[in-house]
C-alpha positions in Angstrom: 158.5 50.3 131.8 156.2 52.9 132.0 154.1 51.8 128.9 154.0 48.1 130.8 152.8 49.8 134.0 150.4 51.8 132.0 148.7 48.8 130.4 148.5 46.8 133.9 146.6 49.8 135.0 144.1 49.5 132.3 143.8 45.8 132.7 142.9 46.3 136.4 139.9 49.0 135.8 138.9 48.3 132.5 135.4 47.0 133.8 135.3 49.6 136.2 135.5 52.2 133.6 132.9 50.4 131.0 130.6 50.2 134.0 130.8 53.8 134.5 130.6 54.3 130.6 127.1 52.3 130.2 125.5 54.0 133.4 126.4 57.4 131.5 125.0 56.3 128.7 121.7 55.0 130.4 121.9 58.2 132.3 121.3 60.1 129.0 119.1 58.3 127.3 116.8 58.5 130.9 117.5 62.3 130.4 116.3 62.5 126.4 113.3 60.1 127.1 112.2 62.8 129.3 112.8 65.6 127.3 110.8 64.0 124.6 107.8 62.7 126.3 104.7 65.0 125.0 104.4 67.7 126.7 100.6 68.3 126.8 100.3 66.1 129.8 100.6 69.0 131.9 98.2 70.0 134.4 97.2 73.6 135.5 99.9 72.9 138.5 102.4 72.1 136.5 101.7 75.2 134.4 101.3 77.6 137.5 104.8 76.6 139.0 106.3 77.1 135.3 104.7 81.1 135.6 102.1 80.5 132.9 98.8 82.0 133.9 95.5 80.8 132.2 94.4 84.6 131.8 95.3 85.6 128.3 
């Protein structure tokens, strides 16, 4: 009974979950694009908010 229940339950949200699964998965692959985008397009802003002075 319970293993028939069970099942029912995953019928009914199945799509829900993959939904879920593939916007995580976008989400992280958005997240390592990022990460490896070159990272001498910085400006001096962007270098002044990150603490880095242009005085050596």
């Amino acid at each position: 009974m319970i293993d028939e229940m069970w099942m029912r339950g995953w019928a009914e949200n199945h799509g829900r979950f993959s939904a879920d699964l593939d916007r995580g998965f976008a989400s992280l692959t958005t997240a390592i694009a990022r990460l490896r985008r070159p990272r001498d397009t910085r400006g001096p802003d962007s270098r002044r908010r990150s603490g880095i002075s242009g005085i050596c």
